[in-house]
N, C-alpha and C positions, 0 to 999 in steps of 0.2 A: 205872456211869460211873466212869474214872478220873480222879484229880486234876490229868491234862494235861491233859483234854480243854476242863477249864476255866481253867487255867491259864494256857494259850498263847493262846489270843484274846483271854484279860482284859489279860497283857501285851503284846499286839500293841495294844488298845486305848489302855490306859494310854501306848504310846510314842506313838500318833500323836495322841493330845491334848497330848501335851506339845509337840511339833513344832507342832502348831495353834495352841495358844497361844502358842508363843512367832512364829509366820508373823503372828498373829491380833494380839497386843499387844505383839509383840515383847519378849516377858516370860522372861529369862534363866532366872528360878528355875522356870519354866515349864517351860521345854526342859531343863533338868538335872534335876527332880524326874520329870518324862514318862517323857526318855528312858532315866535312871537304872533307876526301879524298874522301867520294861519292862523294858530287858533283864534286870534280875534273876530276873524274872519267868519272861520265856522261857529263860533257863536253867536256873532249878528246873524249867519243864516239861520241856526237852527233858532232862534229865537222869531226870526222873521218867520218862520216854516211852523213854527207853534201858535204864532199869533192868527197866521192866515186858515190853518186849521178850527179855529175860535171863531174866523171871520171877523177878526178884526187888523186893523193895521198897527203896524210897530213901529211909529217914526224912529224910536231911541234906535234900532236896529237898521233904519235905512242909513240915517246920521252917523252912525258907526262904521258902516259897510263903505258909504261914501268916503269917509276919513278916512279910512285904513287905503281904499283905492289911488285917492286922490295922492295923499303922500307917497304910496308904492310909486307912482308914477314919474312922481315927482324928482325922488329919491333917485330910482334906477335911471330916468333920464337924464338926468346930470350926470351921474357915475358913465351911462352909454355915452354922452357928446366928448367927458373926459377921457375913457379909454378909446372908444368906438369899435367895440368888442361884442359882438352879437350876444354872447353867453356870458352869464345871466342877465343882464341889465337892458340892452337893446330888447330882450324877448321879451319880460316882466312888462317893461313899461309897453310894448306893442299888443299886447296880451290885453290890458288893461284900457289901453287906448280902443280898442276894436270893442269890448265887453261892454 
């Protein structure tokens, strides 16, 4: 497996929870954290998914992918042990831990 493959669904994910959440409780930092690290998201994959077409590798695009993960994680697990609220925060960071 390569690193788009989970890449671009995880930030297809991540952008439409942010969009949910923010339709859902109308939560600004919602829709800017969503839609933010999605598309960052999907642009380490598809950049990743360009490069591997080329046959060659993307570090800048793994390094990206990993950053935007790692802090996702990071992020929504604090926010999950603070509230201990399965949605969104518990799933994102379990999401990302399992991926």
């Amino acid at each position: 497996m390569h690193d788009f493959c989970f890449t671009i669904p995880y930030g297809l994910l991540v952008l439409v929870g942010g969009v949910a959440g923010y339709l859902r409780k109308g939560s600004i930092t919602s829709l800017a954290g969503g839609v933010g690290a999605g598309i960052v998201l999907l642009l380490a994959g598809f950049v990743s998914l360009k490069a591997f077409e080329k046959r060659r590798n993307s570090f800048f695009s793994l390094i990206l992918e990993t950053a935007c993960a790692l802090a996702l994680t990071y992020v929504m697990g604090q926010r999950y042990l603070q509230t201990s609220k399965i949605m969104p925060a518990g799933l994102v960071a379990l999401i990302r831990f399992f991926l």
